[in-house]
VMD Tcl script that builds the backbone (N, CA, C; Angstrom):
set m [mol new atoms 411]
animate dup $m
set s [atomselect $m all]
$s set {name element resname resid chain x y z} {
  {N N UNK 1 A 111.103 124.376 84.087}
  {CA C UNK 1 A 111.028 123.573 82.880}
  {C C UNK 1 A 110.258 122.286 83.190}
  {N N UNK 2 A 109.411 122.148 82.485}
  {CA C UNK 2 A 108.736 120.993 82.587}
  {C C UNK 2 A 109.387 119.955 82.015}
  {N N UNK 3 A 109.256 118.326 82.715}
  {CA C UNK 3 A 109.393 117.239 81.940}
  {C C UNK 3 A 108.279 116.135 82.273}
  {N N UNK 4 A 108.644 115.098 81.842}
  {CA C UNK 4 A 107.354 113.679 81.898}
  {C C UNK 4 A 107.956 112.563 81.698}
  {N N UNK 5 A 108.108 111.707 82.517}
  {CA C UNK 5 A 108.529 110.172 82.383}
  {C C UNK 5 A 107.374 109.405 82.636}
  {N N UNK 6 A 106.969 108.969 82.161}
  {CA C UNK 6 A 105.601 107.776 82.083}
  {C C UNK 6 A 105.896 107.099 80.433}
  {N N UNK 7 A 105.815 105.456 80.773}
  {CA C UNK 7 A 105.638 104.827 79.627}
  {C C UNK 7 A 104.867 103.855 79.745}
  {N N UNK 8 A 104.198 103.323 79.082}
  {CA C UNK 8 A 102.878 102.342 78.816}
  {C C UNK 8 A 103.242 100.721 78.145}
  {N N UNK 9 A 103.311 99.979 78.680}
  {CA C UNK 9 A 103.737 98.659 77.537}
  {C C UNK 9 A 102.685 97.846 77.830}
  {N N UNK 10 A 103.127 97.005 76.985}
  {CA C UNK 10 A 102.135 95.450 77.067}
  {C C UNK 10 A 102.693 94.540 75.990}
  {N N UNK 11 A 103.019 93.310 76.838}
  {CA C UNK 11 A 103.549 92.474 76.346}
  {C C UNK 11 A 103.572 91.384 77.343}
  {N N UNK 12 A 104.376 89.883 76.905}
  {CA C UNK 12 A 104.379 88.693 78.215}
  {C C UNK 12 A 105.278 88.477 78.326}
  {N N UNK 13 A 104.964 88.066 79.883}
  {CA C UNK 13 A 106.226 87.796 81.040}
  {C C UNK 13 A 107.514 86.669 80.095}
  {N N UNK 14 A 108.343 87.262 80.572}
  {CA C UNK 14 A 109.673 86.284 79.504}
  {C C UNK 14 A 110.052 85.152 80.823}
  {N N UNK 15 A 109.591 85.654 82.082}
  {CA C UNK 15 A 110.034 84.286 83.280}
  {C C UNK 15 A 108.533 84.418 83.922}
  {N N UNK 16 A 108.812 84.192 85.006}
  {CA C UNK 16 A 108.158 83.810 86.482}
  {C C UNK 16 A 108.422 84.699 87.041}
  {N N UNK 17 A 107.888 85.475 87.426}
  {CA C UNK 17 A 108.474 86.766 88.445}
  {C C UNK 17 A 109.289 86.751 89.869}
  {N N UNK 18 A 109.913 87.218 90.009}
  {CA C UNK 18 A 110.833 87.002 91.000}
  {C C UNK 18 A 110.490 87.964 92.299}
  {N N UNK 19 A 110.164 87.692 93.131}
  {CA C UNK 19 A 109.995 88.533 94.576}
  {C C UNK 19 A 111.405 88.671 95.492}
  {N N UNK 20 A 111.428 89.532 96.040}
  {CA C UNK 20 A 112.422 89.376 97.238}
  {C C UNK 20 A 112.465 90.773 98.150}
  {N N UNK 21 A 112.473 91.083 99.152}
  {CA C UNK 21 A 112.390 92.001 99.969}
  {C C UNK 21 A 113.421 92.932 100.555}
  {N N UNK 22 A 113.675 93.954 100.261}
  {CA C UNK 22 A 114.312 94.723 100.567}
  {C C UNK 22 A 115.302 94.917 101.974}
  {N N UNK 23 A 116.145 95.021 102.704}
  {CA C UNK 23 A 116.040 95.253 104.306}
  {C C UNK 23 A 114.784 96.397 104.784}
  {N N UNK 24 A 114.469 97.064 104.458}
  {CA C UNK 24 A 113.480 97.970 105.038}
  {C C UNK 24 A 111.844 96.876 105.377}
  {N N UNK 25 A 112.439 95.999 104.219}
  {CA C UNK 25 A 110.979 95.066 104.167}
  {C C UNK 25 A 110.039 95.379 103.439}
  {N N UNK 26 A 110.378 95.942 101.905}
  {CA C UNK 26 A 109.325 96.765 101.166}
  {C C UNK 26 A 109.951 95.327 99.930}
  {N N UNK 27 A 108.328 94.779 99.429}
  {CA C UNK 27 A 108.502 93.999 98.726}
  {C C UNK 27 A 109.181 94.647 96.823}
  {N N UNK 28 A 109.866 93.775 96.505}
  {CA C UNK 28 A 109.802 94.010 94.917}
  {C C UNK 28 A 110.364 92.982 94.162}
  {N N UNK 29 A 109.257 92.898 93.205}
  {CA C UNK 29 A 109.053 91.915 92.111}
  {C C UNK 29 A 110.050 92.478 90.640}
  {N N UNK 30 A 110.735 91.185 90.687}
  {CA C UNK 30 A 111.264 91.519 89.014}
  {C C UNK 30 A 110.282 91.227 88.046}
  {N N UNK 31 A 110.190 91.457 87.061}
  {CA C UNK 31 A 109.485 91.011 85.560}
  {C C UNK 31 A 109.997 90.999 84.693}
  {N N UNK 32 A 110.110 90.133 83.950}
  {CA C UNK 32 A 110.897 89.954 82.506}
  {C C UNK 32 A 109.774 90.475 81.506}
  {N N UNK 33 A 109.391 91.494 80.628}
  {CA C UNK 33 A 108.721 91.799 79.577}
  {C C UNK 33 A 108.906 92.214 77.988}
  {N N UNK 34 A 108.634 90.940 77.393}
  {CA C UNK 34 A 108.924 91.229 75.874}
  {C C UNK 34 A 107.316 91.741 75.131}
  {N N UNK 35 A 107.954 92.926 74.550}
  {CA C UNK 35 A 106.883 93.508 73.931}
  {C C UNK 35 A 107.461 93.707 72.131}
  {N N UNK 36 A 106.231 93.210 71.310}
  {CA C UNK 36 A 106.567 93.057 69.759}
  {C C UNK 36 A 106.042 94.549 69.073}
  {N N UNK 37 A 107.202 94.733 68.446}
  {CA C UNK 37 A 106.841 95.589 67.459}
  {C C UNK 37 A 106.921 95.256 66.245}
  {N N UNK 38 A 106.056 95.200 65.496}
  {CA C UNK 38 A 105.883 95.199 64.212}
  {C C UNK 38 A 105.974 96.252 63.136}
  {N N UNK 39 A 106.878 96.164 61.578}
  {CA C UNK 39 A 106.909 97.400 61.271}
  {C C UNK 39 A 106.071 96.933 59.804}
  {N N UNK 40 A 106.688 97.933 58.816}
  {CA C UNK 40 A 106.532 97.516 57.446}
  {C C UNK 40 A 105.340 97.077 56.827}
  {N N UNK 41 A 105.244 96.338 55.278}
  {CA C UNK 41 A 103.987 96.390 54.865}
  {C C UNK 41 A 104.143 95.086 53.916}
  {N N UNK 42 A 103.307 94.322 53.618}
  {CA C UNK 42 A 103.527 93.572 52.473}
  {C C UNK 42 A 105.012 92.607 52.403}
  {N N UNK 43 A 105.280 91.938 51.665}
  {CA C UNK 43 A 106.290 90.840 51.477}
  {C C UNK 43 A 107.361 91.664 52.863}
  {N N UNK 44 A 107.731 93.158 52.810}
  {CA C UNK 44 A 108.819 93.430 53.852}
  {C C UNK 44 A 108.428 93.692 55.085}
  {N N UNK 45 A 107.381 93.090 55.533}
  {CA C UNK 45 A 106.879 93.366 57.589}
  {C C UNK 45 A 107.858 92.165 57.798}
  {N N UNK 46 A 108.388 93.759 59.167}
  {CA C UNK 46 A 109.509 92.569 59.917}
  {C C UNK 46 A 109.281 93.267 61.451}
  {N N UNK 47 A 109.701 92.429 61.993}
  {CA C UNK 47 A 109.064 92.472 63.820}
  {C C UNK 47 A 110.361 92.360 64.471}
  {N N UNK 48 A 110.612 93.318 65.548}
  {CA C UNK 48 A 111.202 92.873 66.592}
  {C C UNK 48 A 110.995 92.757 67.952}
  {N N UNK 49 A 111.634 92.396 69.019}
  {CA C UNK 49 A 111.246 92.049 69.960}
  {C C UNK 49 A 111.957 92.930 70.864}
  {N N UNK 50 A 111.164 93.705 71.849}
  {CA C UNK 50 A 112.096 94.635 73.059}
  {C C UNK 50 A 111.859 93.658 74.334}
  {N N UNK 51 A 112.835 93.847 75.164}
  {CA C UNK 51 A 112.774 92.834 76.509}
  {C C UNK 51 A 112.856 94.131 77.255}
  {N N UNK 52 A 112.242 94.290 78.220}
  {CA C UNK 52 A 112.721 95.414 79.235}
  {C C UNK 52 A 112.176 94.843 80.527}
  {N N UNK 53 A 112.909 95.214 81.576}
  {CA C UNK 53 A 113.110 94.613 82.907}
  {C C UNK 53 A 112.034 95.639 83.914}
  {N N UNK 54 A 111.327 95.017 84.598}
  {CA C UNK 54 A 109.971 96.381 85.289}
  {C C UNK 54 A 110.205 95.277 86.495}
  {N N UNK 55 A 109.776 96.768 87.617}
  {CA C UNK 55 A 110.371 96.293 88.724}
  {C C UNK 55 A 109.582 96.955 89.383}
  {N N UNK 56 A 108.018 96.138 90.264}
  {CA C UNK 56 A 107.358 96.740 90.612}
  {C C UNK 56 A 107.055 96.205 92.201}
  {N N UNK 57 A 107.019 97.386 92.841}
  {CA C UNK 57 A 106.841 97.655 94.553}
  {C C UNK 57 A 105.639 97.340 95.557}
  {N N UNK 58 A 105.925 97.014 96.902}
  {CA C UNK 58 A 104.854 96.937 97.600}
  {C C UNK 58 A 103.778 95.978 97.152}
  {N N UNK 59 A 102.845 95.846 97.633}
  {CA C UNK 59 A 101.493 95.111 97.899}
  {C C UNK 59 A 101.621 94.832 96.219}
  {N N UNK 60 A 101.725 95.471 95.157}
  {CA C UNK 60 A 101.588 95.056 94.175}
  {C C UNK 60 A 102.505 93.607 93.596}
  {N N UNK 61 A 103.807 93.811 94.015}
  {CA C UNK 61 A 104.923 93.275 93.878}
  {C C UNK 61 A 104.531 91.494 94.618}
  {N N UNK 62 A 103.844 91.897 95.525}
  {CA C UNK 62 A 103.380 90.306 96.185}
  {C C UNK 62 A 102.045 89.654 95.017}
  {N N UNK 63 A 101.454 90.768 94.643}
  {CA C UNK 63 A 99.978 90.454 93.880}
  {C C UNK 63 A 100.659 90.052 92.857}
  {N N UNK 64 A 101.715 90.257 92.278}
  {CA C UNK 64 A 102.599 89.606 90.647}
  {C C UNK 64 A 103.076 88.522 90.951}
  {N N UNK 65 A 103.928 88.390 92.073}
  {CA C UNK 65 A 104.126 86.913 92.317}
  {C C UNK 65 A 103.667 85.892 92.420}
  {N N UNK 66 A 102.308 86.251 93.141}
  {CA C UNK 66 A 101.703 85.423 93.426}
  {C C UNK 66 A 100.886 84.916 92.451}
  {N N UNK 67 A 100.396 85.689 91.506}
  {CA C UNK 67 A 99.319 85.562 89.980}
  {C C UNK 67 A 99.830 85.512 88.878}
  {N N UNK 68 A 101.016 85.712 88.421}
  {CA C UNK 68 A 101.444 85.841 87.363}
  {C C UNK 68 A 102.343 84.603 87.388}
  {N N UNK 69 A 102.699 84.511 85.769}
  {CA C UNK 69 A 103.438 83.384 85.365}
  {C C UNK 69 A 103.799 83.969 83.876}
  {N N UNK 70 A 105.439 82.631 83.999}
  {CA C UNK 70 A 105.935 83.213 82.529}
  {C C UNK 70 A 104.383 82.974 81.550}
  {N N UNK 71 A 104.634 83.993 80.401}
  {CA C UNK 71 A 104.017 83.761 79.391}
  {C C UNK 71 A 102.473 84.588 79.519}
  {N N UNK 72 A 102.401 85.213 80.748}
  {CA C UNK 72 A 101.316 86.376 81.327}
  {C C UNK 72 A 101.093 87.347 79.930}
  {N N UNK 73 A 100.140 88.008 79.879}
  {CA C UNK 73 A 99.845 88.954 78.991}
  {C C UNK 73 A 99.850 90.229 79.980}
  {N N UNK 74 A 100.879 91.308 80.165}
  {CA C UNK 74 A 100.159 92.417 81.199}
  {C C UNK 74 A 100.113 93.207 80.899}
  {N N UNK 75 A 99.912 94.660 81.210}
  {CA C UNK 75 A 99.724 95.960 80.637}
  {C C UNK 75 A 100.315 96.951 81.970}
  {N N UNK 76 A 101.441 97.300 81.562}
  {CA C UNK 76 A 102.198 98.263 82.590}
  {C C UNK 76 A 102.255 99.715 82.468}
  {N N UNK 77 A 101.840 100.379 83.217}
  {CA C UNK 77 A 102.453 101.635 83.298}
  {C C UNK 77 A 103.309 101.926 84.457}
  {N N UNK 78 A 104.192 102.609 83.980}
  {CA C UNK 78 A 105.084 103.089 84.858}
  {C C UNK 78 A 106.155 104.199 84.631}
  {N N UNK 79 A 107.165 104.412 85.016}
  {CA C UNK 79 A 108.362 105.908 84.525}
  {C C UNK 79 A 109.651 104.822 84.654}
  {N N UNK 80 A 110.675 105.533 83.522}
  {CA C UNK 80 A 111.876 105.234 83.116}
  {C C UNK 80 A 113.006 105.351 84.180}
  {N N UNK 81 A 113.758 104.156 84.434}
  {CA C UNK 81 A 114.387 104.541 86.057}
  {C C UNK 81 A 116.018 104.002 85.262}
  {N N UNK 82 A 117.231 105.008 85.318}
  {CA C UNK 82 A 118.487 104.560 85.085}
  {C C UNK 82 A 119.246 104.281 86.145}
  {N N UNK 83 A 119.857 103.104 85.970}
  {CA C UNK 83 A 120.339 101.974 87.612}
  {C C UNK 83 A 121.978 101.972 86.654}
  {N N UNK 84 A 122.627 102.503 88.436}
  {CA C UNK 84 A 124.311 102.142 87.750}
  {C C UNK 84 A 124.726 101.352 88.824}
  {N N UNK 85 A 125.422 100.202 88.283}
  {CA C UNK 85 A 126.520 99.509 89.907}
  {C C UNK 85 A 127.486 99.320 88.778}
  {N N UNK 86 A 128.060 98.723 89.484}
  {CA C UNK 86 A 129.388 98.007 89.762}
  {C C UNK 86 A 129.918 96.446 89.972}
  {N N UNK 87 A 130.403 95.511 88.799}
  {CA C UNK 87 A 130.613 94.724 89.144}
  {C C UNK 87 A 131.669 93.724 88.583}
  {N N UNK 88 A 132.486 93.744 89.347}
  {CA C UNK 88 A 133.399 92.715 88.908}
  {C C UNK 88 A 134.982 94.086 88.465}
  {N N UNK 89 A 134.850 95.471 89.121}
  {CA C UNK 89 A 135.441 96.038 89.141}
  {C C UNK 89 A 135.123 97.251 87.574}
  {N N UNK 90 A 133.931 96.260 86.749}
  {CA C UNK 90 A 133.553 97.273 85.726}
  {C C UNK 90 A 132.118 97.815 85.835}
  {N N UNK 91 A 132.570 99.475 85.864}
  {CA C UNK 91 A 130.649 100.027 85.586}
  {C C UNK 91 A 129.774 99.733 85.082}
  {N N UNK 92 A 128.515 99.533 85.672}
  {CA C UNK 92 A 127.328 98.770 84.356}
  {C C UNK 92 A 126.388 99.953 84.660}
  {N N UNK 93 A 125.414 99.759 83.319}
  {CA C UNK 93 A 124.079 100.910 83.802}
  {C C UNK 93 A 122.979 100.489 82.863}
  {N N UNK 94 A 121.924 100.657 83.293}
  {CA C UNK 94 A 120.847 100.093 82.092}
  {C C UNK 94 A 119.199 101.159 82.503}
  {N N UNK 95 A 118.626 100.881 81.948}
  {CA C UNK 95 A 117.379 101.577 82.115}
  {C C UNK 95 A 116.162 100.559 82.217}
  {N N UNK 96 A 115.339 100.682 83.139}
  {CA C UNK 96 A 114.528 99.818 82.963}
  {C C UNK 96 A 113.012 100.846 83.428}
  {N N UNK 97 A 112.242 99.832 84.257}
  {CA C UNK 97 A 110.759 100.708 84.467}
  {C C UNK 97 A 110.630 100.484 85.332}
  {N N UNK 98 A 110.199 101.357 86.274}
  {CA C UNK 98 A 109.077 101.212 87.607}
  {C C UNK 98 A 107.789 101.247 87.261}
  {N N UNK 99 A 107.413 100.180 87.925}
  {CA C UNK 99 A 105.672 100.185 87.521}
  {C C UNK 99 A 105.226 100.791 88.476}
  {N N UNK 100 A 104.030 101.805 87.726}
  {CA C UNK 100 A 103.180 102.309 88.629}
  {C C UNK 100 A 101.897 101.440 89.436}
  {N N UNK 101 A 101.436 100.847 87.846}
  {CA C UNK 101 A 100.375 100.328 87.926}
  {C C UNK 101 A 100.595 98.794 86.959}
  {N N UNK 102 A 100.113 97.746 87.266}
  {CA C UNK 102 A 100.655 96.548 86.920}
  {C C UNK 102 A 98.964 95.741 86.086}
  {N N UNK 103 A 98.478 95.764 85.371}
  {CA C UNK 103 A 96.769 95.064 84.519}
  {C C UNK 103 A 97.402 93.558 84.332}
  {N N UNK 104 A 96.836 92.584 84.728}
  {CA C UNK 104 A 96.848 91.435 84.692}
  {C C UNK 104 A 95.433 91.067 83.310}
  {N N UNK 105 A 96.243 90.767 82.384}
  {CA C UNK 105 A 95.347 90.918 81.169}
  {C C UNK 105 A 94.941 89.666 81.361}
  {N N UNK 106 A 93.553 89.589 80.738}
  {CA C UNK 106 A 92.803 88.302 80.348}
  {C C UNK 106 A 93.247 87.674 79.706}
  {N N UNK 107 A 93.242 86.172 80.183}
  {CA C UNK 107 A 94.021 85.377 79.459}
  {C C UNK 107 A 92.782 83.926 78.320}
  {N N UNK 108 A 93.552 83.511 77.433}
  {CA C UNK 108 A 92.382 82.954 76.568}
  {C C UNK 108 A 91.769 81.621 77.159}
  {N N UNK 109 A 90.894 81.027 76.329}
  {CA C UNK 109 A 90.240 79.597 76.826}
  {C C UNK 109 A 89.327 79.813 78.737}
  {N N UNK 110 A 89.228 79.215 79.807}
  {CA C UNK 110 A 87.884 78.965 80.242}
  {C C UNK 110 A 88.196 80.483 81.168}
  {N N UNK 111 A 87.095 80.994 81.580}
  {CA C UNK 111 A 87.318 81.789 82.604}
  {C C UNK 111 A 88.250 82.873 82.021}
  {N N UNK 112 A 88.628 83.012 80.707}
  {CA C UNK 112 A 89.236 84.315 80.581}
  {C C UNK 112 A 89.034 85.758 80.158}
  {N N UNK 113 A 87.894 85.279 79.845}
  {CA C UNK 113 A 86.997 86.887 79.563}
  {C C UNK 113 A 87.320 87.552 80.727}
  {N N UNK 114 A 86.428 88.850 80.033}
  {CA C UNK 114 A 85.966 90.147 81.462}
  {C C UNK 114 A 87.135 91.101 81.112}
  {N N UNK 115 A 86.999 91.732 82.432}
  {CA C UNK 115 A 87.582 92.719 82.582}
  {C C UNK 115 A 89.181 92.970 83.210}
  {N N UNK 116 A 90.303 93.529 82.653}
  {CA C UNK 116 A 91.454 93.471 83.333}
  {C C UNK 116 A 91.513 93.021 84.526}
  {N N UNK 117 A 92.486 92.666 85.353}
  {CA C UNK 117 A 93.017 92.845 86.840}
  {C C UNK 117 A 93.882 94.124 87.253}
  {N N UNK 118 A 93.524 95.096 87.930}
  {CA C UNK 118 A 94.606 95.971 87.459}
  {C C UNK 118 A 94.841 96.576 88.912}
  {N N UNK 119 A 96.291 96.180 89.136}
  {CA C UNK 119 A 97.364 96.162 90.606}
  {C C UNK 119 A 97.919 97.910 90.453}
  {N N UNK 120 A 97.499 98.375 91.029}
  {CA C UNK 120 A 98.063 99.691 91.323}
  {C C UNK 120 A 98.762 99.933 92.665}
  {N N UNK 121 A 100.036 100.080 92.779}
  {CA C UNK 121 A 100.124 100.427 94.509}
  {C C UNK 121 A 101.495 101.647 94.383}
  {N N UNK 122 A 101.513 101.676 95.422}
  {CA C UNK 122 A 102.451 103.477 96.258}
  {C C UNK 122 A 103.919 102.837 94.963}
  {N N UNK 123 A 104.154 104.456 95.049}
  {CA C UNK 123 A 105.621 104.485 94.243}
  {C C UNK 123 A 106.731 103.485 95.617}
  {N N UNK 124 A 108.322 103.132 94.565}
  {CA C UNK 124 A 108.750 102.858 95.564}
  {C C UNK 124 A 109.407 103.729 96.859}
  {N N UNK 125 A 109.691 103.684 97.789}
  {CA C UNK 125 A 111.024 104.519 98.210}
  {C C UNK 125 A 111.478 105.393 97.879}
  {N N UNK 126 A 111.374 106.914 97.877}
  {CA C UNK 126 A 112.204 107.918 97.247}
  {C C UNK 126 A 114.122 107.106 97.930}
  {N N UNK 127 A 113.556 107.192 98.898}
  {CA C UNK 127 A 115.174 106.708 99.814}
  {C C UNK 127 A 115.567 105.284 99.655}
  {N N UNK 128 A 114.851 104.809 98.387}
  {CA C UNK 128 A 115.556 103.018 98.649}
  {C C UNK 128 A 116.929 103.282 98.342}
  {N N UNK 129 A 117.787 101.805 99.393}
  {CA C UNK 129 A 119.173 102.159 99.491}
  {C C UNK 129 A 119.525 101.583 97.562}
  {N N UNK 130 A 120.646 102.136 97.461}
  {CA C UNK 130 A 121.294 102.123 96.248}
  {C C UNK 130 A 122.117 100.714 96.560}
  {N N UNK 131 A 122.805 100.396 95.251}
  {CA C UNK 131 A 124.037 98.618 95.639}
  {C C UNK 131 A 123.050 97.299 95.305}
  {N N UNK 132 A 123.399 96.819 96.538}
  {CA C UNK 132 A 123.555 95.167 96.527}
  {C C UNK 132 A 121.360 95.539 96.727}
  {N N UNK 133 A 121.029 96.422 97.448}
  {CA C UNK 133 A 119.603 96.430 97.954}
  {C C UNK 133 A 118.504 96.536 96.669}
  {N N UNK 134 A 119.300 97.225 95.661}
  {CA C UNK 134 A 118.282 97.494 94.238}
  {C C UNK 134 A 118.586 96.227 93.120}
  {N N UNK 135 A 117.792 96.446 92.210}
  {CA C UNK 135 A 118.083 95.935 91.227}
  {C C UNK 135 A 119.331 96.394 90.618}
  {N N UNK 136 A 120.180 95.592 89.831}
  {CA C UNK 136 A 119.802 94.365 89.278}
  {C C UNK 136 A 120.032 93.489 90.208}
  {N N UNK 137 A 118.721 92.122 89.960}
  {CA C UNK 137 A 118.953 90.882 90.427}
  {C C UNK 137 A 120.024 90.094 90.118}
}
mol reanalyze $m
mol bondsrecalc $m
mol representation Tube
mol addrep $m
């Protein structure tokens, strides 16, 4: 049976990206990303806002930290990853994204033309440890 997890967003950074390194020593960057949807037509267009949490690996994960800032415009692809812990004695679980590939969109006013920036690097870890070592931050 076939399936497919890949999803595509674009939207801006809701923080500053957060780095921190694994014990193995494999970098990964949090991202805060709100992306707008707009619906409707006339007097009833109404918009909401999705926040979803992307959490992207390796060499890329240093290239976000280091270049990005709240309020970034980026363009992510990546696949749907469901994270469960434990805390405070109650189960939590949420879904967020692994980025595959991370586009550092052009941003407006001097020097912002051209062409994307676009951070592609290795999936993470099939074996990253599970707990305190993954997300959530």
């Amino acid at each position: 049976m076939a399936s497919l997890n890949r999803v595509f967003l674009m939207g801006n950074l809701t923080r500053d990206p957060e780095l921190r390194y694994i014990p193995s020593g494999q970098a990964v960057c949090a991202l805060g990303l709100a992306v707008n949807n707009k619906y409707g037509s006339g007097d009833d267009k109404k918009e909401e806002v999705l926040f979803i949490d992307v959490n992207v690996w390796g060499k890329s994960a240093e290239n976000c930290a280091e270049y990005l800032k709240k309020g970034r415009l980026v363009f992510v692809e990546g696949r749907l990853k469901w994270r469960q812990w434990e805390k405070d004695g109650q189960k939590k679980s949420k879904i967020d994204v692994t980025a595959i590939s991370v586009q550092f969109m052009p941003t407006g006013g001097a020097g912002g033309g051209g062409q994307p920036r676009q951070q592609s690097e290795d999936e993470p870890p099939q074996d990253a440890p599970p707990g305190d070592d993954e997300v959530p931050f």
